[in-house]
Short mmCIF file of the C-alpha atoms (twelve columns), coordinates in Angstrom:
data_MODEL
# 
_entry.id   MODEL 
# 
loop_
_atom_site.group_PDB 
_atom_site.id 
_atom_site.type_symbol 
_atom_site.label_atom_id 
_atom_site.label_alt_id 
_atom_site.label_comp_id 
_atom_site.label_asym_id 
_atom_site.label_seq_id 
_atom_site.Cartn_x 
_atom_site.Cartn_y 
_atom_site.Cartn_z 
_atom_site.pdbx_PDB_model_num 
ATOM 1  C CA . UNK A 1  0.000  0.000  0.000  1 
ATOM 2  C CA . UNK A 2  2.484  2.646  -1.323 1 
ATOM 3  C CA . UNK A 3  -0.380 5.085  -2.401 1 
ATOM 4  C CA . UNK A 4  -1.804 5.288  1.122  1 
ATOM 5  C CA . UNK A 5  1.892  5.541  3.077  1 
ATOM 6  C CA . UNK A 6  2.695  8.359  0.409  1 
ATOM 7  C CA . UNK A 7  -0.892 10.022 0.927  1 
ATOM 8  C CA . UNK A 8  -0.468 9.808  4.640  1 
ATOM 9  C CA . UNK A 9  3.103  11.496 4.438  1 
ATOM 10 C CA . UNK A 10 1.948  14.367 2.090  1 
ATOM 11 C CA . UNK A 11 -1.058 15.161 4.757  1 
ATOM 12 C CA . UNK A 12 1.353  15.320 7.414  1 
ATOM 13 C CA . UNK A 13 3.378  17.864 5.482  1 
ATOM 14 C CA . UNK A 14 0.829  19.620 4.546  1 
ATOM 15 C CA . UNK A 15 -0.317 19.661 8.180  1 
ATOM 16 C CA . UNK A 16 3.024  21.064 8.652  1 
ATOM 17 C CA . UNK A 17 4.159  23.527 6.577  1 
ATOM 18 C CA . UNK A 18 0.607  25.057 7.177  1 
ATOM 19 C CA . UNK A 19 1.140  25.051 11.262 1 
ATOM 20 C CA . UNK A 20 4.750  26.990 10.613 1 
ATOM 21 C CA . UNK A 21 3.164  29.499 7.883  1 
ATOM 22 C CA . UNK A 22 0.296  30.144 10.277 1 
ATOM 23 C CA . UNK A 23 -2.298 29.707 8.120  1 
ATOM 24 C CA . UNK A 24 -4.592 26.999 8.584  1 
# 
């Protein structure tokens, strides 16, 4: 299950780079 490790990874980037920029 590649697609759903790599989907969970990006979200939790996402989740991320949005908490250090601030915006939500």
């Amino acid at each position: 299950m590649y697609q759903a490790q790599n989907l969970q990874n990006y979200l939790k980037e996402s989740l991320e780079m949005a908490g250090e920029r601030g915006s939500y």
